[in-house]
Backbone bond lengths (Angstrom), bond angles and torsions (degrees), N, CA, C in turn:
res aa  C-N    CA-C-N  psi(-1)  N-CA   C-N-CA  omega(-1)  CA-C   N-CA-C  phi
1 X - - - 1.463 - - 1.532 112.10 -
2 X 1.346 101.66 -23.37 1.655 110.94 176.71 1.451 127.98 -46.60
3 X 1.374 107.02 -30.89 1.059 118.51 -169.57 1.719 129.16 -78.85
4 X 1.454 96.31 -18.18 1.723 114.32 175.69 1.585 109.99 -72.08
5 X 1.293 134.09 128.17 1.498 116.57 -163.74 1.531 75.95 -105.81
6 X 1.860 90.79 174.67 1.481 110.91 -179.36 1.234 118.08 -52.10
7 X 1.527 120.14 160.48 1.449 112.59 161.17 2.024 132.59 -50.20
8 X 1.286 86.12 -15.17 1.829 90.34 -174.29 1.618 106.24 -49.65
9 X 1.678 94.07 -45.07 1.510 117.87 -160.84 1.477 97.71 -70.81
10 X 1.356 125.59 -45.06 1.372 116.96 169.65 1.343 145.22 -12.36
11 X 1.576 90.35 -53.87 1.383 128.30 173.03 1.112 111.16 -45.52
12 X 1.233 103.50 -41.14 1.922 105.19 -171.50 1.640 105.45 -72.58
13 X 1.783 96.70 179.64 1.504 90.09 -164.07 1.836 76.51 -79.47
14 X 1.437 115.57 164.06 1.666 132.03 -173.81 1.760 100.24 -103.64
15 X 1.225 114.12 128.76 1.262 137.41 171.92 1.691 111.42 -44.06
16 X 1.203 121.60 81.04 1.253 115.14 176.64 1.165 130.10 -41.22
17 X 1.533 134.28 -48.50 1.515 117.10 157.06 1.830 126.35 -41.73
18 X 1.446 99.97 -35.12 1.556 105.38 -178.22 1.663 108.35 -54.78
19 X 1.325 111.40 -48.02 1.585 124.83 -162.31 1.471 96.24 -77.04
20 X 1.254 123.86 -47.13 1.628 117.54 -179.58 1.642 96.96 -63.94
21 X 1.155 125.92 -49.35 1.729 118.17 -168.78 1.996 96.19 -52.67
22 X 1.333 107.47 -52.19 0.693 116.52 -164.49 2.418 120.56 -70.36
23 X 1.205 76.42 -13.99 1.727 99.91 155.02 1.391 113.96 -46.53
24 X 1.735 91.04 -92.17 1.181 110.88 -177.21 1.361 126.45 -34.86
25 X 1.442 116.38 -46.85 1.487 124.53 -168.04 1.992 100.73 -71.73
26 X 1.496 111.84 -28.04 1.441 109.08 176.08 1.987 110.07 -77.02
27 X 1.439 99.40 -32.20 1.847 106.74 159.86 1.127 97.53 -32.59
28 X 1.861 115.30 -86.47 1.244 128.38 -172.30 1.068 137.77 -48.51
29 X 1.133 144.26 -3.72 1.659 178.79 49.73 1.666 93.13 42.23
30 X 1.361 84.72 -103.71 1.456 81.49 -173.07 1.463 139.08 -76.06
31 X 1.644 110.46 22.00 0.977 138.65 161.81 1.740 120.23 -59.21
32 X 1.112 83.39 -68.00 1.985 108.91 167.56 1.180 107.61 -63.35
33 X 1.427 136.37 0.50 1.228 110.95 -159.22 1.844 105.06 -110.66
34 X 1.861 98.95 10.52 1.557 115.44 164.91 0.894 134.82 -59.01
35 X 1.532 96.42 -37.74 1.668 140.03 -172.46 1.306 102.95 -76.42
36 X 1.408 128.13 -56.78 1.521 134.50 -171.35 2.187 99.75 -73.32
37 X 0.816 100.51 -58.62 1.344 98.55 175.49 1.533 115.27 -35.43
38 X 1.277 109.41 -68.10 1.362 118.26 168.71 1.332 140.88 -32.84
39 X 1.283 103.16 -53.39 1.622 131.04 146.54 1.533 118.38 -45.07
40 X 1.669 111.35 -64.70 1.406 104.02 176.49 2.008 141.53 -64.78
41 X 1.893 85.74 -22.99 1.478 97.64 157.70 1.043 141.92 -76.59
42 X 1.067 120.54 19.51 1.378 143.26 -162.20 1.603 102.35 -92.57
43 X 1.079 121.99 -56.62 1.420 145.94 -165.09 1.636 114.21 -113.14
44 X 1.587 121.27 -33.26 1.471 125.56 -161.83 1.578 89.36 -118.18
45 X 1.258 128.29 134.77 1.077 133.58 151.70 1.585 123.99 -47.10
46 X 1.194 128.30 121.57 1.145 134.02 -177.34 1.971 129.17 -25.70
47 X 1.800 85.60 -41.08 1.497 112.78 -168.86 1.816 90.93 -72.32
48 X 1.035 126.85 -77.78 1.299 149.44 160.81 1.519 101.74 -22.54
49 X 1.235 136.58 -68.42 1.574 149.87 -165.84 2.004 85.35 -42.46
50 X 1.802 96.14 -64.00 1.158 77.75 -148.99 1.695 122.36 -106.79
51 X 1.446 109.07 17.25 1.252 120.68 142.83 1.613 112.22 -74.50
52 X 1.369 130.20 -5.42 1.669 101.06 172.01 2.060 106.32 -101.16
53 X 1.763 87.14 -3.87 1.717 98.63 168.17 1.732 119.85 -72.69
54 X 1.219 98.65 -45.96 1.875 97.71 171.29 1.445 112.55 -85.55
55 X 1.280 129.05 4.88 1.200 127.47 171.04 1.483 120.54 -97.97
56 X 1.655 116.90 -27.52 1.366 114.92 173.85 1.363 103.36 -93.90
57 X 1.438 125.29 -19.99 1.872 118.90 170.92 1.331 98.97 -75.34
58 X 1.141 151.19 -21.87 1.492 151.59 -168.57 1.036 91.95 -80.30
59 X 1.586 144.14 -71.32 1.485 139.58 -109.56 1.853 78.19 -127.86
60 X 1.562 136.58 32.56 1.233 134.74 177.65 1.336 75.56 -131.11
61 X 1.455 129.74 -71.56 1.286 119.65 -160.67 1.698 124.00 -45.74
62 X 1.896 97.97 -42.17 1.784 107.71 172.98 1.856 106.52 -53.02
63 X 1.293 102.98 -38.89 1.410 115.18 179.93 1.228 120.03 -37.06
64 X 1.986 100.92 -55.42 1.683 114.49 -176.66 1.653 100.37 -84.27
65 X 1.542 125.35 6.37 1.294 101.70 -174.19 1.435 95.60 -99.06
66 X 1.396 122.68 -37.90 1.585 117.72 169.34 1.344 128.72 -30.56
67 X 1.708 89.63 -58.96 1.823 112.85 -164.17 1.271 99.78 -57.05
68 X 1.763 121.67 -45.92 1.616 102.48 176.63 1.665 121.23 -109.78
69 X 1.605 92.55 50.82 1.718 126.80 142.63 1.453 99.79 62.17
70 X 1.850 116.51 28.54 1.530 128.82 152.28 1.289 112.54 -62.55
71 X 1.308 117.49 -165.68 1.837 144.23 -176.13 1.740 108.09 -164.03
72 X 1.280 98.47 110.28 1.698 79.51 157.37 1.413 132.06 -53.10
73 X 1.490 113.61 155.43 1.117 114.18 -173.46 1.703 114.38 -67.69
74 X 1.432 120.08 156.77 1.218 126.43 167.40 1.729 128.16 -100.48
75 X 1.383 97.05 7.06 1.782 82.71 -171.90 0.973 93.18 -81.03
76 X 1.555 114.09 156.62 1.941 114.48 174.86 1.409 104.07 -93.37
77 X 1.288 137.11 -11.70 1.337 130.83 154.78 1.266 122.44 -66.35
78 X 1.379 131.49 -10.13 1.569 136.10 162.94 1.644 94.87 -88.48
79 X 0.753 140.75 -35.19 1.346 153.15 -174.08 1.591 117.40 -63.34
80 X 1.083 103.71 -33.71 2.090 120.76 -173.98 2.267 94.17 -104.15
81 X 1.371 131.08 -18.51 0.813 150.43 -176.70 1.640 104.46 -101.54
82 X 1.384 138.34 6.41 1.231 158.29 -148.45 1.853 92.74 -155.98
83 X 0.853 114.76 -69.95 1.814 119.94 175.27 1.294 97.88 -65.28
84 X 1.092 161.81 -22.08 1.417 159.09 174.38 1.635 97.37 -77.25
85 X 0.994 118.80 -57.05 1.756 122.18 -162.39 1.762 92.28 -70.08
86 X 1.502 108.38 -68.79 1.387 92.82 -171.27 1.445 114.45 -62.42
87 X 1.107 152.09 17.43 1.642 157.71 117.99 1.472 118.54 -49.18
88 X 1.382 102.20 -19.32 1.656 98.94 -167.03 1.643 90.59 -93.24
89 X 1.772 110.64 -51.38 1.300 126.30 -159.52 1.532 120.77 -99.42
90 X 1.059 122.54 -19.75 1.189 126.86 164.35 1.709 124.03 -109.14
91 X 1.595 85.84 -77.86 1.944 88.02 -176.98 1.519 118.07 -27.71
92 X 1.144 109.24 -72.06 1.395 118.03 -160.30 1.475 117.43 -85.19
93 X 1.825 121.88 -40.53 1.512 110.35 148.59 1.943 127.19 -42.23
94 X 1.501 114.67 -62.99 1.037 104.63 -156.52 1.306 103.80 -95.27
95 X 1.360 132.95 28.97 1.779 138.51 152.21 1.585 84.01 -82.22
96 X 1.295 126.33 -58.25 1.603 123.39 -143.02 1.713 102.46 -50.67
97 X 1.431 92.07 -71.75 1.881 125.83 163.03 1.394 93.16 -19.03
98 X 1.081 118.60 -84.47 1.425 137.28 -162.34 1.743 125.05 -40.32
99 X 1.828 75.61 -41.12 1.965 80.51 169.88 1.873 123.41 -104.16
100 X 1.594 85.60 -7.01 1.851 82.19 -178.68 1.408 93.18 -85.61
101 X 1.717 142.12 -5.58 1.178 129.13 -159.80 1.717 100.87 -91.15
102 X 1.443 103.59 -2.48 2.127 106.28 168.94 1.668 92.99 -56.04
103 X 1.600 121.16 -30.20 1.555 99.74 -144.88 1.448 103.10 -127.18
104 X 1.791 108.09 -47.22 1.402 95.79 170.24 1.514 141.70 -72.33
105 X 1.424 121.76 153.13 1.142 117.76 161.63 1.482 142.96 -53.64
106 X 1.078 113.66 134.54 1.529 103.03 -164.61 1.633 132.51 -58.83
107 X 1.527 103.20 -32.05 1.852 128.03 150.03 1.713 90.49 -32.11
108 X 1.468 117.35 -81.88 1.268 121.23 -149.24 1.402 117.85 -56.49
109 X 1.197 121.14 -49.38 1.303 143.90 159.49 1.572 119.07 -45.87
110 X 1.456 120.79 -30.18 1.475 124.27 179.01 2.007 93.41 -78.59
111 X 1.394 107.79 -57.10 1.627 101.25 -166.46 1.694 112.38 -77.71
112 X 1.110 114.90 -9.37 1.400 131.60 155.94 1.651 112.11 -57.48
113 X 1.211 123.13 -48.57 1.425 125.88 -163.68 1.553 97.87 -117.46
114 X 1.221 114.97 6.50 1.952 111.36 158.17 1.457 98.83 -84.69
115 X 1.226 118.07 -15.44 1.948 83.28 -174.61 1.157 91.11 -97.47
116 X 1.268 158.94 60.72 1.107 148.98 131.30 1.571 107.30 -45.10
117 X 1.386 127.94 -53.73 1.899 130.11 165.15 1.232 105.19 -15.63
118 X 1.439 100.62 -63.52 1.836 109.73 -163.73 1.812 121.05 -71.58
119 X 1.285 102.17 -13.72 1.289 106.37 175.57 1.988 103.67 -92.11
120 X 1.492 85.06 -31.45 1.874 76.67 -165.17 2.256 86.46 -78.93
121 X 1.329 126.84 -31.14 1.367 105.11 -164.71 2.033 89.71 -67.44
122 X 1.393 109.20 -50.23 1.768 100.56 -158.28 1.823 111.82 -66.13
123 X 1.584 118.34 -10.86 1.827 102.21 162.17 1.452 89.66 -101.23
124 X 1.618 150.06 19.37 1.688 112.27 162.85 2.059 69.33 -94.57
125 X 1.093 164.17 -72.20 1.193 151.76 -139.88 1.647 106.55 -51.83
126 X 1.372 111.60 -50.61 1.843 103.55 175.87 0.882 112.98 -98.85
127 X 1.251 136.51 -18.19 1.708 115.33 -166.49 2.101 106.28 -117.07
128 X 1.416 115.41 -29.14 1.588 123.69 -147.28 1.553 87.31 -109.69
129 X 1.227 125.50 -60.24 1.339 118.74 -145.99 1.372 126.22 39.08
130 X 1.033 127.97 41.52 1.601 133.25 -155.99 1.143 102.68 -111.05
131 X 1.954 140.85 5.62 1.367 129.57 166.61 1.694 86.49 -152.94
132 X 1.112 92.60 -179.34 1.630 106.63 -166.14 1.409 118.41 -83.14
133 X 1.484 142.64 96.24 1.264 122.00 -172.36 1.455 122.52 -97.61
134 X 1.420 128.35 159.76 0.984 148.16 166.92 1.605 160.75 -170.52
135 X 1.311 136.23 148.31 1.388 134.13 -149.67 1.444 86.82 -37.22
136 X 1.119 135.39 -84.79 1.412 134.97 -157.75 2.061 93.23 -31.64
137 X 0.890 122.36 -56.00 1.400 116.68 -165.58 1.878 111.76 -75.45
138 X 0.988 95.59 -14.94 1.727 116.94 178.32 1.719 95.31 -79.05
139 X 1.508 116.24 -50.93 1.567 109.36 -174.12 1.111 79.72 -63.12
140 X 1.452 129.80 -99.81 1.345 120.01 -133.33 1.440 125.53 -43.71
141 X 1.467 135.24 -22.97 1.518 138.01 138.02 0.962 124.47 13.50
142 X 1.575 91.83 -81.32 1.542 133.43 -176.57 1.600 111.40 -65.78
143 X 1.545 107.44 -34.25 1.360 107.22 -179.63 1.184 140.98 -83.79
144 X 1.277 95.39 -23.18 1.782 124.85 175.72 1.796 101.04 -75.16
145 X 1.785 119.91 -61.25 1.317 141.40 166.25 2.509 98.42 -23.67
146 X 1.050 75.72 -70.57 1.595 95.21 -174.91 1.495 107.20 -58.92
147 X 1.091 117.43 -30.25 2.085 120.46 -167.82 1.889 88.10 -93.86
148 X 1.236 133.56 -52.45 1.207 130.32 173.88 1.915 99.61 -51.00
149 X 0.870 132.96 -76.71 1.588 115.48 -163.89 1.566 116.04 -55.36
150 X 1.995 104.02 -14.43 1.272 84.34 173.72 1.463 136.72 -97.17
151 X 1.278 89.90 1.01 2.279 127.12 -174.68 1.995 88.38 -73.38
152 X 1.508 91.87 -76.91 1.499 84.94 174.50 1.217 141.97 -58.50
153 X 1.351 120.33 -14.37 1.557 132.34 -174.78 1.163 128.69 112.59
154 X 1.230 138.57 122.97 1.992 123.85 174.93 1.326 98.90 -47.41
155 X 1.324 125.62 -30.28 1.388 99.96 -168.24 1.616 130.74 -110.21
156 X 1.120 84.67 34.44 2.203 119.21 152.47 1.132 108.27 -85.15
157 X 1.676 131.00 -28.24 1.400 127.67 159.40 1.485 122.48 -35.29
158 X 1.879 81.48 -50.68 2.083 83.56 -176.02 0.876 136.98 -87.78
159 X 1.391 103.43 17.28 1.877 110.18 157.56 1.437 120.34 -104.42
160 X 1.641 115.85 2.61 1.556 115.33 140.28 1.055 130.53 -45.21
161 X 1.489 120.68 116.11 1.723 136.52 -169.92 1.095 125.96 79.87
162 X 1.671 119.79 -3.30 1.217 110.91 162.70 1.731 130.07 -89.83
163 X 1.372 116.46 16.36 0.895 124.30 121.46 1.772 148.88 -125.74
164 X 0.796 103.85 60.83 1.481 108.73 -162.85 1.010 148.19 -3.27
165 X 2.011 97.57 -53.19 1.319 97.59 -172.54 1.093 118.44 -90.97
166 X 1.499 118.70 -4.35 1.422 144.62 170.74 1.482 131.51 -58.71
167 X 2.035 93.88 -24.64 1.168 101.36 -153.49 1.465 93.45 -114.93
168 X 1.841 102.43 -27.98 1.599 89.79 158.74 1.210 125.61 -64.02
169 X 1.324 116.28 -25.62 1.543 103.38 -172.75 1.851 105.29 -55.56
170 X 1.240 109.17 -58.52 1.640 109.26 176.55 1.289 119.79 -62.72
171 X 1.403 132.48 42.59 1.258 129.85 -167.60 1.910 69.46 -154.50
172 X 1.155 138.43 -38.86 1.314 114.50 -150.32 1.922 81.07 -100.80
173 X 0.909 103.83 -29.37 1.603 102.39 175.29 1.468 110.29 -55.41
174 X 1.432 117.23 -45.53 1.569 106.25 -172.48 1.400 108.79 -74.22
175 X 1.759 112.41 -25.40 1.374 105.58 -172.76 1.678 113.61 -65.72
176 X 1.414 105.50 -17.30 1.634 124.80 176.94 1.522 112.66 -66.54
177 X 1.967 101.13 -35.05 1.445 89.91 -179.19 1.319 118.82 -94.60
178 X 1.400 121.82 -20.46 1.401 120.50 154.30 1.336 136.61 -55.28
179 X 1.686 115.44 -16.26 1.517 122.54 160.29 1.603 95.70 -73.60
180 X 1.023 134.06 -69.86 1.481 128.66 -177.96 1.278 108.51 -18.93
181 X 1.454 127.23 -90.12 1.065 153.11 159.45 1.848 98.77 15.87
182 X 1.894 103.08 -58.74 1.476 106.56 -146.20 1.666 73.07 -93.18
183 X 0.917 141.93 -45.34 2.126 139.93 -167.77 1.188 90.87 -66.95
184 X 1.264 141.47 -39.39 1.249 114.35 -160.00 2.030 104.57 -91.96
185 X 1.226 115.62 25.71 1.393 92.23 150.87 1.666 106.24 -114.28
186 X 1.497 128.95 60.38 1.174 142.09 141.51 1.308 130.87 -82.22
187 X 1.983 102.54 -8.76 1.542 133.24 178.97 1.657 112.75 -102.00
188 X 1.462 118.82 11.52 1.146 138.90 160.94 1.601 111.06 -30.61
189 X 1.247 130.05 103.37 1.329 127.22 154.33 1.824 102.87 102.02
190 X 1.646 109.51 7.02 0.959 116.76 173.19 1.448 115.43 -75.34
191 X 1.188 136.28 170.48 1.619 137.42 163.55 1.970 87.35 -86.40
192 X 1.653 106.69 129.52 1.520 117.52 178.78 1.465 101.72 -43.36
193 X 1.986 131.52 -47.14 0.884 89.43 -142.01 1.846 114.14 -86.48
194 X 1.671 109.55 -2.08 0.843 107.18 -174.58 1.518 128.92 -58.68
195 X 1.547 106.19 -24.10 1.699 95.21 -174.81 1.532 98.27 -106.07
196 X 1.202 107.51 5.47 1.369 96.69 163.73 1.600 120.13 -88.14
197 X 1.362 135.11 -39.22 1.286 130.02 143.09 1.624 150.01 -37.38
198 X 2.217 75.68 -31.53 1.698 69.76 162.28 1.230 116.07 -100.02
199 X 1.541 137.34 -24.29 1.317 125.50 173.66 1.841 114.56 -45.58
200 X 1.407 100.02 -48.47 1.914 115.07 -178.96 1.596 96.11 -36.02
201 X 1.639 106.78 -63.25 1.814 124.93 -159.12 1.805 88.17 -65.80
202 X 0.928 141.09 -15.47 1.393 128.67 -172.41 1.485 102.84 -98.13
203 X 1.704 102.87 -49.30 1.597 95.48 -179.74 1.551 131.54 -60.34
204 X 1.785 102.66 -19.35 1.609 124.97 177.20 1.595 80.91 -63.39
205 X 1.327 122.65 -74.94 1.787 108.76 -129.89 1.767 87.64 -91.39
206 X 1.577 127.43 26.62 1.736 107.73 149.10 1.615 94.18 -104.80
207 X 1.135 130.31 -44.97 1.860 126.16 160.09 1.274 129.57 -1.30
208 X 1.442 87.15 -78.93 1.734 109.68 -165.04 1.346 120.46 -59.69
209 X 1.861 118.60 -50.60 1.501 109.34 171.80 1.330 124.45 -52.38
210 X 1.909 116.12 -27.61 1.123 125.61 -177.07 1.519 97.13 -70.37
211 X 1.055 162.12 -51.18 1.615 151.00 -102.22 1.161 62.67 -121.75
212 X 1.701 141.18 -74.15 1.426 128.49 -133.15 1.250 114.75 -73.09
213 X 1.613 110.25 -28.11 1.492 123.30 177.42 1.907 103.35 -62.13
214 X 1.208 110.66 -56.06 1.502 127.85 -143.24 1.874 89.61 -82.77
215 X 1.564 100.71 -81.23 1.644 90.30 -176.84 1.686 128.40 -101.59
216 X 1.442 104.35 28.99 1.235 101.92 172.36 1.358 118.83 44.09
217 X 1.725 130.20 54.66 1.760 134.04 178.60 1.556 105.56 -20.13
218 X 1.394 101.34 -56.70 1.477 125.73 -157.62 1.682 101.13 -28.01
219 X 1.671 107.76 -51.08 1.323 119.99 -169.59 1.470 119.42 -108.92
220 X 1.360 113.68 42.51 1.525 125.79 176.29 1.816 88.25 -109.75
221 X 1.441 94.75 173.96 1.456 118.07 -165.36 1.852 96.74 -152.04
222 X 1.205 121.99 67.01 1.329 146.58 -164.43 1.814 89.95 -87.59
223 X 1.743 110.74 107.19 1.434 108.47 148.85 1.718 121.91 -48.55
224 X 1.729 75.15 171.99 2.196 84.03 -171.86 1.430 106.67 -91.05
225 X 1.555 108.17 -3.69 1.941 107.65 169.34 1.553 100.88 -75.96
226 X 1.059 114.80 -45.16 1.232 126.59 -167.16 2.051 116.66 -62.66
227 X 1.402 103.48 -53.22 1.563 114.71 162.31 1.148 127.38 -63.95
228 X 1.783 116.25 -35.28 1.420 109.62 155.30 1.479 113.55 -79.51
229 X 0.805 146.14 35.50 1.643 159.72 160.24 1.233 85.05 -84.43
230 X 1.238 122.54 -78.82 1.348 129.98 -126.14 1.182 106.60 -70.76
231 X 1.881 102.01 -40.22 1.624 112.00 -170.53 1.960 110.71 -69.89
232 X 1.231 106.94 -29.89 1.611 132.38 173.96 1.827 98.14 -66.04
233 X 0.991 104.00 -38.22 1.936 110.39 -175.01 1.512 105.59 -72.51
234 X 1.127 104.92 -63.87 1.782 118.08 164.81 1.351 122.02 -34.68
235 X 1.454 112.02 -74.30 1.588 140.81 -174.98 1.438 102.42 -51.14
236 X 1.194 124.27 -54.96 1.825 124.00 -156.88 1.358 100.07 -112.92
237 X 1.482 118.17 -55.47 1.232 130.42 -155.59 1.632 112.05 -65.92
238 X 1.497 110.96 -34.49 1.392 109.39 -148.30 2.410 82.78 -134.86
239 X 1.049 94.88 -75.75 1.580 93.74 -169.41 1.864 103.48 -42.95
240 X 1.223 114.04 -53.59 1.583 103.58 -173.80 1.438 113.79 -97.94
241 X 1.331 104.96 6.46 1.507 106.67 169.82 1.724 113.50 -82.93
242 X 1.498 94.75 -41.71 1.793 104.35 174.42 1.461 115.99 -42.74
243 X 0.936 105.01 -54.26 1.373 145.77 -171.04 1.841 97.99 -48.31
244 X 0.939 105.68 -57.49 1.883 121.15 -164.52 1.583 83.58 -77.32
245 X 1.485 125.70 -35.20 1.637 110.65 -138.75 1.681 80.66 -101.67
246 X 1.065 143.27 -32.76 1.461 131.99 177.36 1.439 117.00 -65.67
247 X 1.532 105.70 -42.07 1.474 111.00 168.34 1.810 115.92 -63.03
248 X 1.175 98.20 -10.90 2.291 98.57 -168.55 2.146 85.29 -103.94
249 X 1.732 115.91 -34.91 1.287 98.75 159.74 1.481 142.08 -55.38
250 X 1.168 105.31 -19.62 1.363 127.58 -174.40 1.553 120.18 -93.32
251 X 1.543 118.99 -31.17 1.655 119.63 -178.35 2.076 100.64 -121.21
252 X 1.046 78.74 -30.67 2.269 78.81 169.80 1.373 114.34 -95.91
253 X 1.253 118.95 -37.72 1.709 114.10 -159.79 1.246 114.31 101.70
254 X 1.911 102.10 167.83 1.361 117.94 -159.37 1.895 87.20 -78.79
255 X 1.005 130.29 -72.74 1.484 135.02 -175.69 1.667 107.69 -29.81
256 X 1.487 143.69 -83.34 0.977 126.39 169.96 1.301 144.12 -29.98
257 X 1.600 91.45 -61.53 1.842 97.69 167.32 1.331 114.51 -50.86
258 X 1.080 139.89 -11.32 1.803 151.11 142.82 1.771 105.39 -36.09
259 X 1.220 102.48 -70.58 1.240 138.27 -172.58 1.869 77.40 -34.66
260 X 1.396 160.51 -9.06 1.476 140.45 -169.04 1.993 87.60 -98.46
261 X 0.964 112.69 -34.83 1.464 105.21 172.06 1.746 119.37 -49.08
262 X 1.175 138.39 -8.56 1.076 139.88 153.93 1.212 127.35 -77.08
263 X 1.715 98.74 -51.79 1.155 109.17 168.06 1.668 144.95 -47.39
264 X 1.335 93.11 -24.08 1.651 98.60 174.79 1.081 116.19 -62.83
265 X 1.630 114.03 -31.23 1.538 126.60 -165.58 1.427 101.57 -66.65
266 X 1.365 121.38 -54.41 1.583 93.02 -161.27 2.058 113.65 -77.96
267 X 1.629 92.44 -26.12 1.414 101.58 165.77 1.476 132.71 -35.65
268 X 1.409 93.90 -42.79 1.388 113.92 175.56 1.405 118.77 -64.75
269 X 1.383 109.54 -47.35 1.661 121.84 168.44 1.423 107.68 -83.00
270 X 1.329 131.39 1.63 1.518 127.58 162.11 1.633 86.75 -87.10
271 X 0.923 141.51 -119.01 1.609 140.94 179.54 1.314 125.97 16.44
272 X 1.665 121.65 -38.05 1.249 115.60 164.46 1.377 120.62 -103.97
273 X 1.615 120.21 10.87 1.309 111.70 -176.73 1.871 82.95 -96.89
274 X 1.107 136.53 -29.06 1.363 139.39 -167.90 1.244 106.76 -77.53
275 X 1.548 137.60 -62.07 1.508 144.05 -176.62 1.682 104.73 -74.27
276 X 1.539 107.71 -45.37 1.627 101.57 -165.68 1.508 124.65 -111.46
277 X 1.757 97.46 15.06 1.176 91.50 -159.53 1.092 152.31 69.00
278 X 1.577 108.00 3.84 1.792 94.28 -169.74 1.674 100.96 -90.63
279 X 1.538 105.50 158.74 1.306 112.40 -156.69 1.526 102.04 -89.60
280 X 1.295 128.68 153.72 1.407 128.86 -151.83 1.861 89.14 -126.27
281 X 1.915 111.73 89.44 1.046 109.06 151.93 1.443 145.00 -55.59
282 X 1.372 132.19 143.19 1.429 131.86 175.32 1.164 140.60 -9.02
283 X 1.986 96.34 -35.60 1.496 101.66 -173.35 1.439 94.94 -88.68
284 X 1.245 130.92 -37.68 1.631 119.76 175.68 1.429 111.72 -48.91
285 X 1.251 124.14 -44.03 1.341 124.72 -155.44 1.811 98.19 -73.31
286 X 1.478 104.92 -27.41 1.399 102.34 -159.79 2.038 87.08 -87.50
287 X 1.170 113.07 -10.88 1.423 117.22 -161.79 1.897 99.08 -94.39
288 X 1.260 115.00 -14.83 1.239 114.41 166.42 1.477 125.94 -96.83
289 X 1.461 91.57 -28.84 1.616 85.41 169.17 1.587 112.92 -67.55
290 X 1.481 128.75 -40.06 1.442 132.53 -172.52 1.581 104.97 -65.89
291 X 1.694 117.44 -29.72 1.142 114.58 157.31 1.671 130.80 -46.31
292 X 1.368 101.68 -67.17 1.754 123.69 167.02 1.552 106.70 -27.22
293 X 1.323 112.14 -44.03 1.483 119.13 -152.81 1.356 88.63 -105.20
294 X 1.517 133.72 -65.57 2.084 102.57 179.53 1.697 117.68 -51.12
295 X 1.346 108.26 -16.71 1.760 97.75 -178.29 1.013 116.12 -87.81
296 X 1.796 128.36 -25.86 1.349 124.63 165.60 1.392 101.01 -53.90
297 X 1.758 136.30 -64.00 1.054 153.04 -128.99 1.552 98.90 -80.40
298 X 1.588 115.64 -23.04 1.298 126.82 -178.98 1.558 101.93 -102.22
299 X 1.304 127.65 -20.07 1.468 115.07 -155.54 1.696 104.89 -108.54
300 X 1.616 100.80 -34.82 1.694 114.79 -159.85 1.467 79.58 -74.57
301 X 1.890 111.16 153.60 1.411 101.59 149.43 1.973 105.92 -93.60
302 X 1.276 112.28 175.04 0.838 123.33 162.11 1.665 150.30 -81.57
303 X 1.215 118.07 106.98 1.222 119.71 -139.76 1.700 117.28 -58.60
304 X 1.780 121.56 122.48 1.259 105.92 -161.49 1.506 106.11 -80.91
305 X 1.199 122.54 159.29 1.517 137.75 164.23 1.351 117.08 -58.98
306 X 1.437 116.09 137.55 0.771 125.15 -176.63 2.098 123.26 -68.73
């Protein structure tokens, strides 16, 4: 957590290599965090899974706000602006995620939750106007959208619609995280970790009455693949991922910081051609470069004229 400097520094213009390094590693975060889900539903009910997920990234983050001798904030209007985000970014995405992942495939579910870009560029285009858009940022959309179906395969296409309601749920989830995306630069000039702790601490206490009401924890019998999921889901995935993604809202924007939804894809196929060997055909290779090129096209700004 050390590594995020204060808000003063914010201010300044932000080191563009830093923020792209610093991309990727939120890709990778929540890249893995398909994997942990997957694992943890197995055994924990979804509802339950992921109220004990915003509750141990919450109560780590209050942790790091103590240790370097902060306070959460007190206005209750930052506070209702904190319950809005974790609604946008937690509650209601990662229940959705969480329960269509009993059924969908993981192909389907990755190009399902890459267009999150396209939802967050087309409401800042009609409704926000709140950063600058353009064709150059429109290709890359399209380019990143297009390099993901080709990493995974055309034929991850053809398990679009065969489950529906499953698949809306992850289609209404990303549209949740692309509103985030555009609300959360109302946290402008904040230190990351604060609205990231408090959205977590808000999403725990709308969670928790539900899990205790609905599946009773008390009387589950949750494997140890499954609990270290959770604690791995919490720990990396969600507490220091927040953390990176408020700070990349704050010096890139709501549209780029999108731009990590592509990114997982080829990461993901970098990771298993390295640990598992699997061999990385043509169409991936050609599906990462089209990746490379919508996230610059979304991430770089464009250089002004002199």
């Amino acid at each position: 957590m050390t590594i995020l400097p204060a808000p003063d520094t914010l201010a300044c213009q932000p080191n563009l290599h830093v923020e792209l390094a610093l991309l990727l590693a939120l890709a990778t975060l929540w890249g893995a965090s398909y994997s942990f889900i997957r694992i943890g539903v197995e055994t924990i009910p979804p509802l339950t899974f992921i109220a004990g997920r915003t509750l141990i990234a919450g109560a780590i983050l209050l942790a790091v706000i103590r240790w370097r001798g902060l306070s959460l904030p007190r206005d209750p209007a930052l506070w209702r602006r904190f319950l809005v985000q974790a609604c946008l970014n937690s509650v209601l995405p990662f229940t959705l995620i969480a329960w269509a992942e009993q059924t969908v495939d993981a192909g389907t579910a990755v190009i399902l939750n890459a267009t999150t870009p396209i939802f967050a560029f087309l409401l800042t285009l009609l409704f926000t106007r709140h950063e600058p858009l353009s064709i150059r940022k429109a290709v890359g959309v399209l380019a990143g959208l297009g390099g993901t179906v080709l990493i995974i395969g055309v034929g991850a296409v053809d398990g679009i619609g065969s489950d529906l309601l499953a698949q809306g749920a992850i289609v209404l989830a990303t549209l949740c995280y692309a509103g985030a995306a555009i609300f959360g630069r109302v946290f402008k000039g904040q230190d990351p970790v604060m609205p990231a702790a408090g959205a977590l601490l808000c999403g725990a206490a709308l969670l928790l009455p539900v899990s205790l009401a609905v599946d009773r924890p008390w009387t589950l019998a949750p494997s140890w693949d499954s609990l270290l999921a959770l604690v791995a889901l919490s720990v990396f995935s969600t507490a220091l991922a927040f953390v990176l993604y408020f700070r990349l809202v704050q010096t890139l924007g709501s549209v780029p910081t999108t731009a990590q939804a592509y990114l997982r894809v080829p990461i993901g196929v970098g990771i298993g051609a390295l640990l598992l060997g699997e061999a990385l055909e043509p169409n991936m290779l050609a599906g990462c470069a089209a990746v490379v090129i919508g996230v610059a096209a979304m991430s770089i700004p464009a250089r002004r004229r002199g």
